[in-house]
DSSP file (Angstrom, degrees, kcal/mol; ACC not computed):
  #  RESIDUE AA STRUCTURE BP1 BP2  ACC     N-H-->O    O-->H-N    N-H-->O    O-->H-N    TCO  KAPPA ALPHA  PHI   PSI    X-CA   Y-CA   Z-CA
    1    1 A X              0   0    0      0, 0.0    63,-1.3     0, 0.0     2,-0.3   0.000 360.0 360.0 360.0 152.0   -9.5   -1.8  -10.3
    2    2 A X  E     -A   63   0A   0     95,-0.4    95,-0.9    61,-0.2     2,-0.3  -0.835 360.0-152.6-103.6 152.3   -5.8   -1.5   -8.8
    3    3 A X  E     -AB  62  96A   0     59,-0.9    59,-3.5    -2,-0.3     2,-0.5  -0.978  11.6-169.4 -63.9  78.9   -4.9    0.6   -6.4
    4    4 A X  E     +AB  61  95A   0     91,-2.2    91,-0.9    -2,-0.3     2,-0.5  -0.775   6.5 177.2-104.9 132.5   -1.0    1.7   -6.5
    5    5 A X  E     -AB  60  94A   0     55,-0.8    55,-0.9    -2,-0.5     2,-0.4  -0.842   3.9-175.3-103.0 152.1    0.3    3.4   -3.7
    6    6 A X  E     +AB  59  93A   0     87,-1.7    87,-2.4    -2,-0.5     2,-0.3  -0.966  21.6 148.6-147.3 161.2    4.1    4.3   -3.8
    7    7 A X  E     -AB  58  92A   0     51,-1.7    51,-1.4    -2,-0.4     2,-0.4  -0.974  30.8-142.3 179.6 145.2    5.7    5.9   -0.7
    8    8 A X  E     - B   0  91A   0     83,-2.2    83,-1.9    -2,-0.3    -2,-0.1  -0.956  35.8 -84.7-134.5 158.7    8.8    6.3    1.4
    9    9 A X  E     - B   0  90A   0     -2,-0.4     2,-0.4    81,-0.2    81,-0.2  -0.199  32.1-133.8 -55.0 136.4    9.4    6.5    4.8
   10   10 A X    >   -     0   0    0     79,-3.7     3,-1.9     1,-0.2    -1,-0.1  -0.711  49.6 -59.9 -92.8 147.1    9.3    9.4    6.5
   11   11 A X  T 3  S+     0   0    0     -2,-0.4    -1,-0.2     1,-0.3     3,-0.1   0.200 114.5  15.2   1.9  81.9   12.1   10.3    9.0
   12   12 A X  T 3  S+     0   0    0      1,-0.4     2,-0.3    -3,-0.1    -1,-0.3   0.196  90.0 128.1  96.2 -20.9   12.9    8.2   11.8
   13   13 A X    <   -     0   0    0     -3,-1.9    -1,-0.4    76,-0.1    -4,-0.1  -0.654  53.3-130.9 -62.9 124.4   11.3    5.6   10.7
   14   14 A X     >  -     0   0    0     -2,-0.3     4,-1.2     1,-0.1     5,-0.0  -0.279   8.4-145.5 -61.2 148.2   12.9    2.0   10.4
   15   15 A X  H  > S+     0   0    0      3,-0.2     4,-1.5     2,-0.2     3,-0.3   0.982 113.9  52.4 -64.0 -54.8   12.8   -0.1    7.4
   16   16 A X  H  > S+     0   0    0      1,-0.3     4,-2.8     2,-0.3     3,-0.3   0.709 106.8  48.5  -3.3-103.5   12.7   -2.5   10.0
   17   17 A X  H  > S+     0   0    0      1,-0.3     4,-1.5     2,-0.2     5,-0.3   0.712 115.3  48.6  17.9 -83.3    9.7   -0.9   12.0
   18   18 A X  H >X S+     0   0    0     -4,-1.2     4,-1.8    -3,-0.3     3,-1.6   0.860 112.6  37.0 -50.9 -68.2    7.9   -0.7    9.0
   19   19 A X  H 3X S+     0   0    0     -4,-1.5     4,-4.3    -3,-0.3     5,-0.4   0.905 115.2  57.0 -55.5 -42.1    8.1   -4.2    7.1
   20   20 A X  H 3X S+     0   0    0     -4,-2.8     4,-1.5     1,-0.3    -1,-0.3   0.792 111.9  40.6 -72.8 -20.0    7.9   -5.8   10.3
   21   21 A X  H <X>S+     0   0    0     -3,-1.6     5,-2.4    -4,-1.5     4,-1.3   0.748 115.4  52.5 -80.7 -34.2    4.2   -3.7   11.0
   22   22 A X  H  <5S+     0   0    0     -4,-1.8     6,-0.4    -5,-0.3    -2,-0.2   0.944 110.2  48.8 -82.3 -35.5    3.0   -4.3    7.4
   23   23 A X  H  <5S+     0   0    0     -4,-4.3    -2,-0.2     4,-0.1    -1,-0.1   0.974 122.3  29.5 -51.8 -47.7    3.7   -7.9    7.9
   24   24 A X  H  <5S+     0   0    0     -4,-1.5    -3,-0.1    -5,-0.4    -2,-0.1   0.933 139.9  19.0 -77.8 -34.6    2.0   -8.4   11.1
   25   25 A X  T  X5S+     0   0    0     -4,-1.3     4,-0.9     3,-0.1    -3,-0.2   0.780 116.4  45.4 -64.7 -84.7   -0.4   -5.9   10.6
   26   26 A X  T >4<S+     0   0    0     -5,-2.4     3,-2.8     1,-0.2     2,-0.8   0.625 107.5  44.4 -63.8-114.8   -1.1   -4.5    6.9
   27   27 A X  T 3> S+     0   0    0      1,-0.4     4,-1.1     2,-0.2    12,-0.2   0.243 113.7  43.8 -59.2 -14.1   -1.4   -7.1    4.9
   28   28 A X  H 3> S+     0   0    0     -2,-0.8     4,-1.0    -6,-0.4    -1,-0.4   0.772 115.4  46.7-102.5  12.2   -3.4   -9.3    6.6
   29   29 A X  H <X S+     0   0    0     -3,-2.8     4,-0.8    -4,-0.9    -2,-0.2   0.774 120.8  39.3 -80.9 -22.9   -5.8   -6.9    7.8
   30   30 A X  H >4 S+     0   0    0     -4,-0.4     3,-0.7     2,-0.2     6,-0.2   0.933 115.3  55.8 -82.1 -48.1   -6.2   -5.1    4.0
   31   31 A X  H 3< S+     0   0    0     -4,-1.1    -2,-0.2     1,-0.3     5,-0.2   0.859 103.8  49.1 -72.6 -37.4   -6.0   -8.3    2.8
   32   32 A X  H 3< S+     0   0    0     -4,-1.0    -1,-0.3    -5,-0.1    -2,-0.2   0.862  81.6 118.8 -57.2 -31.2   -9.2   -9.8    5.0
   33   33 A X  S X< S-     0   0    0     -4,-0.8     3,-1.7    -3,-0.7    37,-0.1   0.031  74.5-129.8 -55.3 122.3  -11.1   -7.0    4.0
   34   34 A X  T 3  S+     0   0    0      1,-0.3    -1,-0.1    35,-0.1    36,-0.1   0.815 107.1  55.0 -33.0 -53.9  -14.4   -8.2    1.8
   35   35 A X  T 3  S+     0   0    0     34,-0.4    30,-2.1    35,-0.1    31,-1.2   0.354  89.9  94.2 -84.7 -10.6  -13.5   -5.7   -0.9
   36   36 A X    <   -     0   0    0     -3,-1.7    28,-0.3    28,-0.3     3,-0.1  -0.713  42.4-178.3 -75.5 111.1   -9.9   -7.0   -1.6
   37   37 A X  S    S-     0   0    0     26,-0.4     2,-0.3    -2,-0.4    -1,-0.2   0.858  76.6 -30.6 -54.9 -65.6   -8.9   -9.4   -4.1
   38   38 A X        -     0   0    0     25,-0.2    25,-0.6     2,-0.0     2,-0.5  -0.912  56.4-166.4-151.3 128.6   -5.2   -9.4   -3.2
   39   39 A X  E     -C   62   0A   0     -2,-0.3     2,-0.2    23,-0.2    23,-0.2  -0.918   9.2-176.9-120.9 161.1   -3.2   -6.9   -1.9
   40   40 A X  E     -C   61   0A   0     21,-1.0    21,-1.2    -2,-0.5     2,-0.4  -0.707  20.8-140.9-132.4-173.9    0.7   -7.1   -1.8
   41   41 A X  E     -C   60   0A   0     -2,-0.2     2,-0.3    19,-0.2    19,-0.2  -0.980  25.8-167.9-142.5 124.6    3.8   -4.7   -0.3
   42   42 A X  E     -C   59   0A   0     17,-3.2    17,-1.4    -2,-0.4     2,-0.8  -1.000  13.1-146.0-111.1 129.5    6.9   -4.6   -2.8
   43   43 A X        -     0   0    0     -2,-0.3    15,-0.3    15,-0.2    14,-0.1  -0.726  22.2-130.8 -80.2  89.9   10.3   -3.2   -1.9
   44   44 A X        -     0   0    0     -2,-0.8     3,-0.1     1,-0.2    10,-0.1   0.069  22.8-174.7 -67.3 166.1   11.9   -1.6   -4.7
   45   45 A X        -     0   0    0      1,-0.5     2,-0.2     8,-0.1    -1,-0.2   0.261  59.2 -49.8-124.7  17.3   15.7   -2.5   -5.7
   46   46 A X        -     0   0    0      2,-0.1     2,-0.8     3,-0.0    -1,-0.5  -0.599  51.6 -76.3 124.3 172.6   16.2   -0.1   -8.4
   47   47 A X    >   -     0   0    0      5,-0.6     3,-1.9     3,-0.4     5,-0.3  -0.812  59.2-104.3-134.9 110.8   15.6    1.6  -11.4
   48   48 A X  T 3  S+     0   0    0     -2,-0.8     3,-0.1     1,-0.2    -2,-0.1   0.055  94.1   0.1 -61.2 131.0   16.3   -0.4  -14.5
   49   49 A X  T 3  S+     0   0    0      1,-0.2     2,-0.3     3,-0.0    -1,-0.2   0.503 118.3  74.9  79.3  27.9   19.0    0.1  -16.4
   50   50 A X  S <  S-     0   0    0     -3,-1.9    -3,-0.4     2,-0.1    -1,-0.2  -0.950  74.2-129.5-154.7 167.4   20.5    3.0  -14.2
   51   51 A X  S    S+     0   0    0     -2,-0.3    -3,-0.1    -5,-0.1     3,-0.0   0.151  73.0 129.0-114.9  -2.0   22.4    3.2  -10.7
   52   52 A X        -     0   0    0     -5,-0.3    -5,-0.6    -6,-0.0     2,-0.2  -0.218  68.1-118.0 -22.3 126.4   19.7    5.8  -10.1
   53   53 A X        -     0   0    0     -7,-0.1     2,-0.2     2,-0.0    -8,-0.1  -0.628  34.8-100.6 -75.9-177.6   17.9    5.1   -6.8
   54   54 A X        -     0   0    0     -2,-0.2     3,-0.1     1,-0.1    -7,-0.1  -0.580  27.6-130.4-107.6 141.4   14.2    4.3   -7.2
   55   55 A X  S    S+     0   0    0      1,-0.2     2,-0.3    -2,-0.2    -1,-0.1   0.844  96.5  54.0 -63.7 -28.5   12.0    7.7   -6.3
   56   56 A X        -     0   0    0      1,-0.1    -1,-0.2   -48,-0.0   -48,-0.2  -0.920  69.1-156.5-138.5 119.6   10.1    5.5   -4.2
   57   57 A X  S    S+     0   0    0     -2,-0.3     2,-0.2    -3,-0.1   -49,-0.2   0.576  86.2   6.5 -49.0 -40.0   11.3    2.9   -1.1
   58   58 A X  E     -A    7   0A   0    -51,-1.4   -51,-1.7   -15,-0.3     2,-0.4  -0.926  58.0-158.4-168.8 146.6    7.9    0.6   -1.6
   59   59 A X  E     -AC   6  42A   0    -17,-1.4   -17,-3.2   -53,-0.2     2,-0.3  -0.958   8.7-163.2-129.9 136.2    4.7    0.2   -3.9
   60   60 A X  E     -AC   5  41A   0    -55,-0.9   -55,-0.8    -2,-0.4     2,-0.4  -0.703   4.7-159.3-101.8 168.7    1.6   -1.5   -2.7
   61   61 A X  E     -AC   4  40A   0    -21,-1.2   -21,-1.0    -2,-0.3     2,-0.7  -0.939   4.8-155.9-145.7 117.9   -0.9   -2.7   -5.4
   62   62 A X  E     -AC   3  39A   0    -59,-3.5   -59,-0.9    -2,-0.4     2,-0.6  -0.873   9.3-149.4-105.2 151.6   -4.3   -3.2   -4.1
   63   63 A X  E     -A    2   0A   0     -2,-0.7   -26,-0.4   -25,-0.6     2,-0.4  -0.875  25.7-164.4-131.4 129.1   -6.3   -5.7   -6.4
   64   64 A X        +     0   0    0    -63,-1.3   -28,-0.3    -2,-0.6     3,-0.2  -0.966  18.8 174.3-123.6  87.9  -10.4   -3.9   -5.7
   65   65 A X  S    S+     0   0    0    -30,-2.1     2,-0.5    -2,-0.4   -29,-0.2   0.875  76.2  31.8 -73.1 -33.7  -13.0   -6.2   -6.7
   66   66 A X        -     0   0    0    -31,-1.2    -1,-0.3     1,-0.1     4,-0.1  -0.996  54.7-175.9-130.5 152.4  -15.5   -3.9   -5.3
   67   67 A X  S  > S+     0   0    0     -2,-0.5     4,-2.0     2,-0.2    -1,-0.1   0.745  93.4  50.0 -92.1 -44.1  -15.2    0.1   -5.1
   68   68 A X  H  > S+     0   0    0      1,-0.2     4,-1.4     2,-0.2    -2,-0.1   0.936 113.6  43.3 -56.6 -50.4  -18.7    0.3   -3.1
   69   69 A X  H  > S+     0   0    0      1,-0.2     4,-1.9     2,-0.2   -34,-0.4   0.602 113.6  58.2 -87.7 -17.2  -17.7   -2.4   -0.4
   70   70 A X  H  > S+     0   0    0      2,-0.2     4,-1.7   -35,-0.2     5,-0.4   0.973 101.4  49.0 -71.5 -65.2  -14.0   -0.7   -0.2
   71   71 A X  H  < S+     0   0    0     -4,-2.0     4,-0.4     1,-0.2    -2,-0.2   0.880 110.4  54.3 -44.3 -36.2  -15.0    2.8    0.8
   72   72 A X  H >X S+     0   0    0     -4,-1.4     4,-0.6     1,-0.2     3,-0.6   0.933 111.8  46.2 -79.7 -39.7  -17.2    1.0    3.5
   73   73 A X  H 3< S+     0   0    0     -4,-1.9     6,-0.4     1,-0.2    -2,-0.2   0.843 109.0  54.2 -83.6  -1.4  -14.0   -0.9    4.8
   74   74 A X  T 3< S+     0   0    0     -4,-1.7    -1,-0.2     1,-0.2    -2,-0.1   0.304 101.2  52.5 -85.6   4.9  -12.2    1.6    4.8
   75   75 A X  T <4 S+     0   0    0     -3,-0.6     2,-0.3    -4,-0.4    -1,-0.2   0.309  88.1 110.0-105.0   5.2  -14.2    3.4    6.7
   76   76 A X  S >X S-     0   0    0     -4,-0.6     4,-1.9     1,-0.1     3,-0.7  -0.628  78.5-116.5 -67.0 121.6  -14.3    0.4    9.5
   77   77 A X  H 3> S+     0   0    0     -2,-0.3     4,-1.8     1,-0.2    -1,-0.1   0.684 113.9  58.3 -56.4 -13.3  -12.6    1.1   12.7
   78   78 A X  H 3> S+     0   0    0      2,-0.2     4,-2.4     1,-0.2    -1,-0.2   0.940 110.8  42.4 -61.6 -53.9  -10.2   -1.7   12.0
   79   79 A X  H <> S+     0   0    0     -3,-0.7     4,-1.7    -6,-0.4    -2,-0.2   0.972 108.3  57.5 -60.3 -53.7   -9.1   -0.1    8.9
   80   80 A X  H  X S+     0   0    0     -4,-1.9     4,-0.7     1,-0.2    -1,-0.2   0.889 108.4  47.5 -32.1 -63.0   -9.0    3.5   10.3
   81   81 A X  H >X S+     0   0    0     -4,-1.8     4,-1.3     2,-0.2     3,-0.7   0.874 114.3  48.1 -45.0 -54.6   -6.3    2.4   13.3
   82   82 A X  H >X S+     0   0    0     -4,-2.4     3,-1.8     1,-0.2     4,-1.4   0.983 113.0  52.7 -60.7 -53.0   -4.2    0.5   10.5
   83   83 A X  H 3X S+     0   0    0     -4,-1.7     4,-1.1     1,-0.3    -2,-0.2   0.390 106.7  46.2   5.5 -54.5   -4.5    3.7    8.5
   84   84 A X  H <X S+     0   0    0     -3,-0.7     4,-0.6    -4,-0.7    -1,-0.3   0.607 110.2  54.1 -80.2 -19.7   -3.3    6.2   11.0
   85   85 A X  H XX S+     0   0    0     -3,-1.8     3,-1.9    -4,-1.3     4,-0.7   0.989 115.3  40.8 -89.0 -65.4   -0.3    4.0   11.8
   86   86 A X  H >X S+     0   0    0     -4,-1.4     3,-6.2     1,-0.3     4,-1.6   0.852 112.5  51.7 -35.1 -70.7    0.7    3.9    7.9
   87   87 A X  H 3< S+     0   0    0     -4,-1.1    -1,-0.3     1,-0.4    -2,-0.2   0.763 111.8  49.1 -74.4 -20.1   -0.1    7.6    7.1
   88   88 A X  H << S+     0   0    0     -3,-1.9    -1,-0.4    -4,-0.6    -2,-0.2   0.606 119.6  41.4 -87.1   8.1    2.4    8.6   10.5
   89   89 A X  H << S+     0   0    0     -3,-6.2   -79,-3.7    -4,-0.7    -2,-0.2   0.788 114.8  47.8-112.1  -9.1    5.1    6.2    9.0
   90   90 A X  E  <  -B    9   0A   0     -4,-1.6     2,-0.4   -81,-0.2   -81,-0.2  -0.606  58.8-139.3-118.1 166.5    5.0    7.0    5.0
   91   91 A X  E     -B    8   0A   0    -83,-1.9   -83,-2.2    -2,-0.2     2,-0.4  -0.999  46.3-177.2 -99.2  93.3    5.0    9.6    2.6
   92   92 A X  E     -B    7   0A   0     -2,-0.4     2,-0.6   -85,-0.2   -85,-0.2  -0.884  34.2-167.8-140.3 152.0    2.3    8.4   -0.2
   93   93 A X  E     -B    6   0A   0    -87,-2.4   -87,-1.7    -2,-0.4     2,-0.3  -0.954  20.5-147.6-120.4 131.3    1.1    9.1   -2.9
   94   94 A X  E     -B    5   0A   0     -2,-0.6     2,-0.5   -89,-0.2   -89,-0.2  -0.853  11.3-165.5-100.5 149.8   -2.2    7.0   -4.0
   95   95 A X  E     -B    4   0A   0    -91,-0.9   -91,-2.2    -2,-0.3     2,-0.1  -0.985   6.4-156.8-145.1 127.4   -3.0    6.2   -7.9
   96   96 A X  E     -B    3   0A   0     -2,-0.5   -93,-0.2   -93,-0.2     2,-0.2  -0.495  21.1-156.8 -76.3 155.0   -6.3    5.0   -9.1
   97   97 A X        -     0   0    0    -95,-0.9   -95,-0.4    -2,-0.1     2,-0.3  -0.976  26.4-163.1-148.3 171.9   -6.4    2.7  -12.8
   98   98 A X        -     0   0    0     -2,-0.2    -2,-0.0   -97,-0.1     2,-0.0  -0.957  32.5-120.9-151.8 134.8   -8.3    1.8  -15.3
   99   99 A X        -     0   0    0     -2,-0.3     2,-0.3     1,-0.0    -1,-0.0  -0.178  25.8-137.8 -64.3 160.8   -6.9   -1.5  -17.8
  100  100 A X        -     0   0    0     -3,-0.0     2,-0.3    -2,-0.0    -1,-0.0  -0.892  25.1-146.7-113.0 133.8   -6.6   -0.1  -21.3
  101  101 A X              0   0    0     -2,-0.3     0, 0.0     0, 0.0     0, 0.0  -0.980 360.0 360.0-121.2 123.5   -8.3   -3.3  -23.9
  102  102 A X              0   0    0     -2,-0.3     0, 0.0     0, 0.0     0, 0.0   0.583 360.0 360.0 -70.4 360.0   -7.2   -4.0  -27.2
């Protein structure tokens, strides 16, 4: 299953700040996680084929091999701590999926 989060920064918050804590910090601690296949952080650059800006600064995609063994690492104190530091810097929305098969 994927995971997509999309999110902006909330106020006062750096881009800076941010990448430089989901580099050191989020991805490889979501990414050690048993339950993880791969997770990534994207920046967006725009919204194709208009001079729109993009509604949302960043998408994660979390790649879930297991659903059971996620809810228990995310309930892991490691995870909590990254957790609380993401939810004070973003604005997110989370989205669950399911593949559609011809």
């Amino acid at each position: 299953m994927l995971i997509f989060a999309l999110f902006n920064l909330k106020p006062g918050v750096s881009v800076e700040a941010y990448e430089a804590w989901a580099k050191k910090s989020d991805l490889p601690t979501v990414n050690a996680l048993a339950s993880i296949e791969s997770f990534r952080v994207f920046r967006t650059t725009g919204v194709l084929g208009s001079d729109a800006p993009p509604p949302f600064g960043y998408i994660e995609v979390l790649d879930v091999k297991d659903m059971d063994q996620f809810g228990a690492d995310v309930s892991a104190a490691a995870m909590q701590e990254v957790a609380a530091v993401f939810q004070g810097m973003v604005e997110v929305t989370f989205l669950t999926t399911e593949e559609l098969t011809a």
